[in-house]
MINU-19187 format. One record per residue (C-alpha): residue number from 1; chain; z, y, x. Coordinates in Angstrom, 1 decimal. Last residue first. Layout:
N
SITE|NUM|A|Z|Y|X
...
This chain:
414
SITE|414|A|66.2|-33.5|79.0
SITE|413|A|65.3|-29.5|79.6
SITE|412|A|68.4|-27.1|80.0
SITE|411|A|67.6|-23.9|81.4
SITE|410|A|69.4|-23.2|84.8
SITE|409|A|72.5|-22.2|86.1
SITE|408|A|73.4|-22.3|89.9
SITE|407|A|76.6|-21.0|91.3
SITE|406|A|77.4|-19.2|94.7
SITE|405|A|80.9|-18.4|95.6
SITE|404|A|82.2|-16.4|99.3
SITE|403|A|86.3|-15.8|99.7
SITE|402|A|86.3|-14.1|103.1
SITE|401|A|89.2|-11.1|102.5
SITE|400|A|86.7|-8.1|100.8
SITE|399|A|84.9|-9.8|98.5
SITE|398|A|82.3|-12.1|96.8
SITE|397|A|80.4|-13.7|94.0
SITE|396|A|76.7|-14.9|93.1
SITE|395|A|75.0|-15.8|90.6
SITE|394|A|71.6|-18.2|91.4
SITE|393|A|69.5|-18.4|88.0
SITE|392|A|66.9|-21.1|87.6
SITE|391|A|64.3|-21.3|84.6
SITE|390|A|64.1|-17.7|84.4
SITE|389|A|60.1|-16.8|83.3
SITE|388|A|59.3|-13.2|83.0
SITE|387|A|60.2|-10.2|80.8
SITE|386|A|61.9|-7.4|83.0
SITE|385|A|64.2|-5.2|82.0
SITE|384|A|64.3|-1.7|82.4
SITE|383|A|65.0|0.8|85.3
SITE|382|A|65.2|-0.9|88.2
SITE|381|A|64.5|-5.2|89.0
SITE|380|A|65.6|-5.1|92.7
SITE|379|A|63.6|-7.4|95.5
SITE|378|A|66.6|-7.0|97.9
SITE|377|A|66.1|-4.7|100.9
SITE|376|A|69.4|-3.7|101.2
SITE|375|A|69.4|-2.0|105.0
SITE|374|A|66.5|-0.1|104.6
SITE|373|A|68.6|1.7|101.8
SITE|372|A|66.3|2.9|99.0
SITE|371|A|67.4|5.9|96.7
SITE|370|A|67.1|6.0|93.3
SITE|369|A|69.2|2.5|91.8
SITE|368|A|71.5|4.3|88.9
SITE|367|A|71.0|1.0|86.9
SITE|366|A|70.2|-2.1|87.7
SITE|365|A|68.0|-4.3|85.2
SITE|364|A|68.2|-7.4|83.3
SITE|363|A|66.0|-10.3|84.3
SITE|362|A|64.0|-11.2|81.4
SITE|361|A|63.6|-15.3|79.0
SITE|360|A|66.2|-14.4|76.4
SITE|359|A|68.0|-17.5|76.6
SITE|358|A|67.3|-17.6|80.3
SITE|357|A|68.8|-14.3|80.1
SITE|356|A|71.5|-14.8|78.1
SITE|355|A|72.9|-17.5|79.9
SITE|354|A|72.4|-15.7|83.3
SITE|353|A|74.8|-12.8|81.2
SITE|352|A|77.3|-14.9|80.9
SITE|351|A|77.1|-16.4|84.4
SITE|350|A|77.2|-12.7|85.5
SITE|349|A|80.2|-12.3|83.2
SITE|348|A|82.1|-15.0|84.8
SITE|347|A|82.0|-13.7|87.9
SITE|346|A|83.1|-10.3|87.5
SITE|345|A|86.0|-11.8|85.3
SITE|344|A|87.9|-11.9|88.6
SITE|343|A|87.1|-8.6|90.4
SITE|342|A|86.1|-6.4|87.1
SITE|341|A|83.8|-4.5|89.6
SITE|340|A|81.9|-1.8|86.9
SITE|339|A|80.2|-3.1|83.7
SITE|338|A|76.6|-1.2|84.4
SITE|337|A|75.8|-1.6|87.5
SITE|336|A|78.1|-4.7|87.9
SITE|335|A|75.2|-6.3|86.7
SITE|334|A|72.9|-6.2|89.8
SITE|333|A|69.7|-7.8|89.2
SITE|332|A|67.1|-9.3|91.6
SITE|331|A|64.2|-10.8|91.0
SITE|330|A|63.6|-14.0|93.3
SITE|329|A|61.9|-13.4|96.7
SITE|328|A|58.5|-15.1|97.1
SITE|327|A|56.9|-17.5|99.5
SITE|326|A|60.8|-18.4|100.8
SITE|325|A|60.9|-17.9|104.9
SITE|324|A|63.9|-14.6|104.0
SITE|323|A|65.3|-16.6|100.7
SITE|322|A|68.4|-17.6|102.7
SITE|321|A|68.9|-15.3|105.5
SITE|320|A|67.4|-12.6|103.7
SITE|319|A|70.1|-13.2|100.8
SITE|318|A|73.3|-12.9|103.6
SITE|317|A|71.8|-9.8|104.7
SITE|316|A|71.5|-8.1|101.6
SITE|315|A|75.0|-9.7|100.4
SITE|314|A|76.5|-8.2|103.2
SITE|313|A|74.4|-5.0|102.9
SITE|312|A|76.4|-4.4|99.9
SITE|311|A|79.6|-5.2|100.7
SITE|310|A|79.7|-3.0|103.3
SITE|309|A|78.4|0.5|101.5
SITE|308|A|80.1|-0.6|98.5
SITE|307|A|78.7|-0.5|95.2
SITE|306|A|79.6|-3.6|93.8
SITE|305|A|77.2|-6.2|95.1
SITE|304|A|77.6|-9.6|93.6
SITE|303|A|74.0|-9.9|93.0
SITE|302|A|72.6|-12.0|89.8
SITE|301|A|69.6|-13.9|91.6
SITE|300|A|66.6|-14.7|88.9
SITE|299|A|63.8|-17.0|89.6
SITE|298|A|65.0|-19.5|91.7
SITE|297|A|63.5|-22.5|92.9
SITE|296|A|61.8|-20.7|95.9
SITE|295|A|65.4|-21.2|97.4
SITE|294|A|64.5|-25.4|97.6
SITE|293|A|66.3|-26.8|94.5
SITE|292|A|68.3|-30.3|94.1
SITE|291|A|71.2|-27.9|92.9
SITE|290|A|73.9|-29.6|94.9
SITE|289|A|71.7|-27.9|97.6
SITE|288|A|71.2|-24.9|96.0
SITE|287|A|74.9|-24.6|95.9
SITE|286|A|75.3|-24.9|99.3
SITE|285|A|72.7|-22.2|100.7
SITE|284|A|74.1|-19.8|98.3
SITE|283|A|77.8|-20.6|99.6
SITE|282|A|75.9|-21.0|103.4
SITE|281|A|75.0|-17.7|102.8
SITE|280|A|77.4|-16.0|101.3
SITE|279|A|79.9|-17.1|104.3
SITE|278|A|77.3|-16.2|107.1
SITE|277|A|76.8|-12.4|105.4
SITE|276|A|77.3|-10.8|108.6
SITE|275|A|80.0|-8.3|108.6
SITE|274|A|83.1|-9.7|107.2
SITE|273|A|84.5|-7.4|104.3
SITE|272|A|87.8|-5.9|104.7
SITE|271|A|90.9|-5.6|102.9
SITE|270|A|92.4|-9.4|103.7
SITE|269|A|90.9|-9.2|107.5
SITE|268|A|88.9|-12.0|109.0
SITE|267|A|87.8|-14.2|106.1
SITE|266|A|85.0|-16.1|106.0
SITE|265|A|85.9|-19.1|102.8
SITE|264|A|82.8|-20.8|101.6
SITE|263|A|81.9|-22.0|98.0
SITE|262|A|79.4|-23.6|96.7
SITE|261|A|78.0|-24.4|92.9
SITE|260|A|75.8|-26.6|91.0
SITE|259|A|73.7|-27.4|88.0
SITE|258|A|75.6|-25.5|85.6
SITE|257|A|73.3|-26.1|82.2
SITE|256|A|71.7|-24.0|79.7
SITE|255|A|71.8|-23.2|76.4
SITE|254|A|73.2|-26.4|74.3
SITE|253|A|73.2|-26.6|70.5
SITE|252|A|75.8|-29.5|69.4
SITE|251|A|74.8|-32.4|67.9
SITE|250|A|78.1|-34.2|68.5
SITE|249|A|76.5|-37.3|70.3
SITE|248|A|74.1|-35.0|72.9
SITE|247|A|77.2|-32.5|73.2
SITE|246|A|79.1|-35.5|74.5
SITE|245|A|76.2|-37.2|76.4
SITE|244|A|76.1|-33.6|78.1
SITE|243|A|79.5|-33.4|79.5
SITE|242|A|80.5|-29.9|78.2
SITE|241|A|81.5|-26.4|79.3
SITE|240|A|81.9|-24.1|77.1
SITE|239|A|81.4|-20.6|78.8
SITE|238|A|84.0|-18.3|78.7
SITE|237|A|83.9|-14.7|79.4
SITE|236|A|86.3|-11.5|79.5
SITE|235|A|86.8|-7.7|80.7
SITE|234|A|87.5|-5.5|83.1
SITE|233|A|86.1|-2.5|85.0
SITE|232|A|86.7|-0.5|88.5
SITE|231|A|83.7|1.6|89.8
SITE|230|A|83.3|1.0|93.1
SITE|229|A|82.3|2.8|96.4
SITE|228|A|80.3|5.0|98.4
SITE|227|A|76.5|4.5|97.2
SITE|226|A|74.3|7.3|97.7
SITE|225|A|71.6|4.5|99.6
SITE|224|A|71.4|2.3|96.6
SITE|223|A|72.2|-0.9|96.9
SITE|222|A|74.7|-1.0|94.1
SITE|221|A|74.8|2.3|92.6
SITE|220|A|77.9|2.3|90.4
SITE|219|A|78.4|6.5|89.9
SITE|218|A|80.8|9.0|91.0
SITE|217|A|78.1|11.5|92.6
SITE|216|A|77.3|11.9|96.3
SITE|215|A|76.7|15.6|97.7
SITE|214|A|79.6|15.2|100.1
SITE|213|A|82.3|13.8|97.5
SITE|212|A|82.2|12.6|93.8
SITE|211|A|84.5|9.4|94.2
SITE|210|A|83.8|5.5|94.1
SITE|209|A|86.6|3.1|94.8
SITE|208|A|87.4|1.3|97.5
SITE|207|A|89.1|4.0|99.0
SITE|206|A|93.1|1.7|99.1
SITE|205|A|94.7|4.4|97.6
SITE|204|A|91.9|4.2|94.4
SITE|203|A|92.0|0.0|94.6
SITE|202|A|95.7|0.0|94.3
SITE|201|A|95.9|3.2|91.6
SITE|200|A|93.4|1.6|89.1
SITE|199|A|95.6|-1.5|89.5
SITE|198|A|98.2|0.8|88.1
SITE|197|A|96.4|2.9|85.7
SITE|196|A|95.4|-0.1|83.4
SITE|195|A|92.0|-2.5|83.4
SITE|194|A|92.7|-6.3|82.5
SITE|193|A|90.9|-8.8|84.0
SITE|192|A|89.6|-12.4|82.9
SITE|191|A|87.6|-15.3|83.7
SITE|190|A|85.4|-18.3|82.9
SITE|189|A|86.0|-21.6|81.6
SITE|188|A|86.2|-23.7|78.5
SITE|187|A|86.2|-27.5|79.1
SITE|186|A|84.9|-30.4|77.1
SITE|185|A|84.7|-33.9|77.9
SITE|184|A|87.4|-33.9|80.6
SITE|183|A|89.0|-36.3|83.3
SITE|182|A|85.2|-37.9|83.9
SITE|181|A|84.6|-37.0|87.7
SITE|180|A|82.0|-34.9|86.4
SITE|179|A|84.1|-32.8|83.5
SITE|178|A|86.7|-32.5|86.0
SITE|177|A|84.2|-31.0|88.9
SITE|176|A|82.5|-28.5|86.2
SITE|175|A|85.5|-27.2|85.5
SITE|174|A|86.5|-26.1|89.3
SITE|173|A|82.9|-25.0|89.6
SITE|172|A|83.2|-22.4|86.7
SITE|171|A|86.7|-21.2|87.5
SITE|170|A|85.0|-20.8|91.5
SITE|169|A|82.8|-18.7|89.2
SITE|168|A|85.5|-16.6|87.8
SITE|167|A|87.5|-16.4|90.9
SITE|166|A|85.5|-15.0|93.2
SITE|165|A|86.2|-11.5|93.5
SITE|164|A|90.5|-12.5|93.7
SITE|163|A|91.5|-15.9|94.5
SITE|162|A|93.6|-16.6|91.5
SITE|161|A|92.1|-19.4|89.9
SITE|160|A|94.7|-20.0|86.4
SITE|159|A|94.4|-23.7|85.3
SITE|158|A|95.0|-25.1|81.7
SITE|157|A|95.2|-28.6|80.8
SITE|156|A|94.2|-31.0|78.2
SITE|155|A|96.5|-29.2|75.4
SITE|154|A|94.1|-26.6|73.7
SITE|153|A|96.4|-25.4|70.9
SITE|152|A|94.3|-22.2|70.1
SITE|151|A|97.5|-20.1|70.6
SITE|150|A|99.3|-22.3|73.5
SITE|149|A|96.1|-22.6|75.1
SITE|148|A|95.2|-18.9|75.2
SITE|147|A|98.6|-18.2|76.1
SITE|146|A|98.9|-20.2|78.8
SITE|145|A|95.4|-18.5|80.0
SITE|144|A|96.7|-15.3|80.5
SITE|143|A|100.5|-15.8|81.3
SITE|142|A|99.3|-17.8|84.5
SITE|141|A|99.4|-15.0|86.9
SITE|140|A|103.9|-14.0|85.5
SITE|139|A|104.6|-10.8|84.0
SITE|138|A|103.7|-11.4|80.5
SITE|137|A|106.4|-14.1|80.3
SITE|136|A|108.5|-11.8|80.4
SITE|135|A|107.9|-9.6|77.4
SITE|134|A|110.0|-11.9|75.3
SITE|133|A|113.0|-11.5|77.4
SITE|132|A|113.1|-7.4|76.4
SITE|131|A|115.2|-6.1|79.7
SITE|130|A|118.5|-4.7|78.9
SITE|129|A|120.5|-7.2|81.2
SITE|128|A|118.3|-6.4|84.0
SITE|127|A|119.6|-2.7|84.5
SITE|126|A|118.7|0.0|83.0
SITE|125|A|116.4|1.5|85.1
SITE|124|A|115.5|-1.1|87.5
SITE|123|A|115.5|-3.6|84.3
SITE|122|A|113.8|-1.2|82.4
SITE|121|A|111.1|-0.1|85.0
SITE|120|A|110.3|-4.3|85.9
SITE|119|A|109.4|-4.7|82.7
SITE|118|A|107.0|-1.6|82.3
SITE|117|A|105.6|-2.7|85.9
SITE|116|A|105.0|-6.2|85.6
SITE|115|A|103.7|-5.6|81.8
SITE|114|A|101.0|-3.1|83.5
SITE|113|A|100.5|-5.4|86.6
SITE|112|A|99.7|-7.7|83.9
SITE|111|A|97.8|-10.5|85.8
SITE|110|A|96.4|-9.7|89.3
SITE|109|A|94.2|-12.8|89.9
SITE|108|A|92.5|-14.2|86.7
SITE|107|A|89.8|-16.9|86.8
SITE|106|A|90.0|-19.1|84.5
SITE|105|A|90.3|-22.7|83.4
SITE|104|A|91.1|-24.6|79.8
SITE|103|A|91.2|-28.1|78.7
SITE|102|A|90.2|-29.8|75.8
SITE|101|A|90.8|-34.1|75.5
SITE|100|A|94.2|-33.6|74.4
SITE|99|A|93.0|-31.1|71.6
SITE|98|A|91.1|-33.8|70.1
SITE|97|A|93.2|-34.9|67.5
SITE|96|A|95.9|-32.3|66.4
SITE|95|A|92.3|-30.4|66.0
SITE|94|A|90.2|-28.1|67.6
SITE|93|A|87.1|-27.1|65.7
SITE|92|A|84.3|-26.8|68.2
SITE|91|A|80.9|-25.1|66.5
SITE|90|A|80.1|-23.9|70.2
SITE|89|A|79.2|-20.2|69.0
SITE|88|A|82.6|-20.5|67.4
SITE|87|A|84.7|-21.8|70.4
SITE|86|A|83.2|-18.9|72.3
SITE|85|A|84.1|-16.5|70.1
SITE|84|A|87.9|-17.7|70.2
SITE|83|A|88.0|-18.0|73.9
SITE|82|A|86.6|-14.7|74.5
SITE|81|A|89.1|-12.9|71.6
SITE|80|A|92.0|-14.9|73.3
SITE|79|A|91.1|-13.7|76.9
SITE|78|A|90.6|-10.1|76.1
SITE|77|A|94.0|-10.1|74.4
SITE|76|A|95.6|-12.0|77.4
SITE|75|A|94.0|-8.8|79.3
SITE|74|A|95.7|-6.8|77.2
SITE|73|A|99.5|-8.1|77.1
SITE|72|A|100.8|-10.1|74.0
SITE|71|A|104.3|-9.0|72.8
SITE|70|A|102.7|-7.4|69.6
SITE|69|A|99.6|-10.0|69.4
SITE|68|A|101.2|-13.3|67.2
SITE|67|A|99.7|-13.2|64.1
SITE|66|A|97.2|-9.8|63.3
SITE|65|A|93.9|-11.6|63.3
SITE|64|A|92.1|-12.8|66.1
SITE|63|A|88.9|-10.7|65.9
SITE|62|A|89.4|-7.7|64.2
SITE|61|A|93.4|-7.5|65.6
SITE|60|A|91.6|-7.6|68.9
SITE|59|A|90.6|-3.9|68.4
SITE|58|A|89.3|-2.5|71.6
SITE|57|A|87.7|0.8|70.7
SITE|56|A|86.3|1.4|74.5
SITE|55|A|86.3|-1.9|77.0
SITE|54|A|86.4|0.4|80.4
SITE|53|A|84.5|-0.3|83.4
SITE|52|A|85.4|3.1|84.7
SITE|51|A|85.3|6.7|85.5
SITE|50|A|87.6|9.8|86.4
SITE|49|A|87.9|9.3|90.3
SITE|48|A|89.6|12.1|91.9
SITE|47|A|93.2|11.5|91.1
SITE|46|A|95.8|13.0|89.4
SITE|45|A|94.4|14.7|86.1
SITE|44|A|93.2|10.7|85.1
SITE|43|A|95.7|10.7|82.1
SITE|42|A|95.5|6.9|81.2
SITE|41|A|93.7|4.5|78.9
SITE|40|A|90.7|6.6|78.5
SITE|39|A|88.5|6.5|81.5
SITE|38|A|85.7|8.5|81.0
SITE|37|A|82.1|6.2|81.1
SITE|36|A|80.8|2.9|82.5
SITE|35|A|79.9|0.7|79.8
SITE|34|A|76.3|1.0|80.5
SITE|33|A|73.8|-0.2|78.3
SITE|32|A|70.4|-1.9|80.5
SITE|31|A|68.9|-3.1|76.8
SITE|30|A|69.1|-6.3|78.2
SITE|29|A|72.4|-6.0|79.2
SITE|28|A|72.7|-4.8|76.2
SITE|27|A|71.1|-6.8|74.0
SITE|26|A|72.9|-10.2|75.0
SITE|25|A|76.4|-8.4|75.0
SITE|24|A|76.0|-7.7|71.1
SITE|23|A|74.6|-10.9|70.6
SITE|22|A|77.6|-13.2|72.7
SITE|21|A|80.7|-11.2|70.8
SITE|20|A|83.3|-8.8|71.4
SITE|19|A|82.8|-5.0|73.3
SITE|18|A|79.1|-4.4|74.2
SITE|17|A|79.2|-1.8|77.3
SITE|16|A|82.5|-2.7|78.4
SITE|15|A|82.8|-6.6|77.9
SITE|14|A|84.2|-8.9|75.9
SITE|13|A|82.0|-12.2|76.1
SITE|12|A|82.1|-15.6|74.4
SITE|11|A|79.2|-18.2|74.9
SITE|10|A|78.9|-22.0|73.8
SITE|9|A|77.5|-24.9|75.1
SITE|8|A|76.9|-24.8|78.3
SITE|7|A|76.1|-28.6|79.7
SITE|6|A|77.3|-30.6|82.8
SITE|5|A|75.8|-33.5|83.4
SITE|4|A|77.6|-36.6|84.7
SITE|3|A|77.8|-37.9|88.3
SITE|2|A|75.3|-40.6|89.3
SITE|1|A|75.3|-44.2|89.2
């Protein structure tokens, strides 16, 4: 007998070029919006970079009501208004009754640095004793997704993946393994990342990040030959994940479903990528194989690349190794193009957005792609979407430190 089905079943998104909700995100990724602009959340007169990711006019108030959101941190706001969207486009109503049989995982890795820091200032400051105890539990990696089960009482478990780029989709595939091995009916899973100036000031010290220098403009231009960095972002999604018998019995609407995911850990140096691509590969290489599909399967590969000049002809390489004797490369989109690296929600957005696009039937564009670099020779959709059949979409996920995650989502047929 084999393993379950697992289903999608429901969509929430927060993202910077859309804000809340599935539709809104849906046309504009298709649409090729980007939610890169001026950072706003901090005086940028310091540094070089001035851009990012950013989600603009975020009012959570609008979507969860004002109960319970003055000691919550941002990216626990991003998280809540994801999880509550998605539990509506899912038509789940969680009760006293079935909340035991919900659970919750996601992918966040640095937390609040901005509640770490403005609690760790006062009890530095003025010493520990004067320190608000309500805003501490902000400053723990799990605060994110506690929170979201404590407020929509979702009592099966919850799980916080904090393994940086990847953890979104390794979120996804941790789900996906419950709901298989028959602990869970229904999971929602995904990721989530806050932006604020002081993980902005990690990545900028560290020159990952993007900056207008030698001729080359601060953009997001993965592939491109003027690329030179990352644009930071943030945001949220969760996918409802569900056994299929169960969505089958409850009459739900089902998108798509997760047909399998890989992982591979490469790591050399915790700030650097490998050269190679070997780990991507044999994620990609993996997850087509839990699949049941050959590479000329897929029809749509969401890239992972950020920008970087590294990290980009990683995944270049790593995709020619897999796809490189396929009769035809898959169309390739680069999302991060237009939301920025949002390191552990990056993941879960691209899934998002596969949804939408099988939904939707295109492969969304890349933006700011000019200039060809022999070295990423990826079959690129520029410009505008493209309207074409997606029945299999391979996403993919990776950074700097070895951790390598390839997922398959395809359109649902019985």
């Amino acid at each position: 007998m084999g393993y379950p089905r697992v289903v999608i079943t429901g969509l929430g998104v927060v993202s910077p070029n859309s804000g809340v909700g599935k539709e809104a995100f849906s046309r504009a990724i298709s649409a090729g919006v980007s939610g890169i602009r001026k950072i706003s959340l901090f005086d940028t007169a310091p540094y070089k970079v001035k851009t990012a990711g950013e989600v603009k006019d975020f009012d959570p108030q609008a979507v969860l009501g004002r109960g319970g959101l003055r000691v919550l941190d941002r990216g626990t706001k991003l998280l809540c208004c994801a999880v509550k969207t998605a539990l509506e486009d899912a038509r789940i109503n969680i009760s006293e009754e079935n909340s035991r049989t919900i659970g919750i995982a996601a992918g966040n890795t640095l937390g609040s640095l901005q509640s770490i820091c403005d609690f760790d200032k006062v009890a530095l400051s003025e010493g520990p004793q004067y320190v608000n105890p309500s805003l501490f539990p902000n400053t723990v990696i799990n605060a994110q997704v506690s929170q979201a089960s404590i407020r929509f009482k979702i009592k099966g478990f919850n799980v916080t993946i904090s393994n940086g780029f990847s953890a979104g989709l390794d979120a996804l595939i941790y789900a996906a393994n419950f709901i298989r091995l028959g602990r869970k009916k229904i999971i929602l899973a995904g990721g989530v990342e806050e932006f604020c100036e002081q993980t902005f000031i990690g990545f900028y010290k560290a020159g990952f990040l993007s900056e207008a220098k030698e001729g080359k403009p601060e953009l997001s231009c993965p592939f491109d030959q003027r690329r030179n960095g990352a644009v930071l972002g943030e945001g949220a999604a969760v996918l409802v994940l569900e056994e299929l018998d169960s969505a089958l019995q409850r009459g739900a609407r089902i998108f798509a479903e997760l047909k399998g995911g890989g992982t591979f850990f490469d790591g050399s140096r915790i700030d650097k990528y490998k050269r190679g691509g070997r780990g991507l590969a044999f994620a990609m290489r993996l997850s087509l194989e839990k699949a049941s599909l050959s590479p000329q399967g897929i029809d749509y590969l969401s890239c992972g690349a950020n920008s970087t000049a590294e990290g980009d002809e990683l995944e270049a390489r790593a995709v020619r190794e897999v796809f490189g004797k396929s009769p035809r490369m898959p169309a390739a989109s680069c999302l991060k193009s237009m939301l920025g690296e949002s390191f552990s929600a990056a993941g879960a957005l691209q899934s998002a957005a596969a949804v939408c696009a099988i939904e939707k039937q295109i492969v969304p564009p890349t933006l700011n792609y000019q200039e060809k670099d022999p070295l990423c020779d990826v079959a690129l959709v520029t410009e505008k979407a493209d309207s074409r059949r997606v029945d299999n979409v391979l996403i993919n996920a990776f950074g700097p430190g070895g951790s390598n995650t390839s997922v398959v989502i395809s359109k649902f047929t019985i």
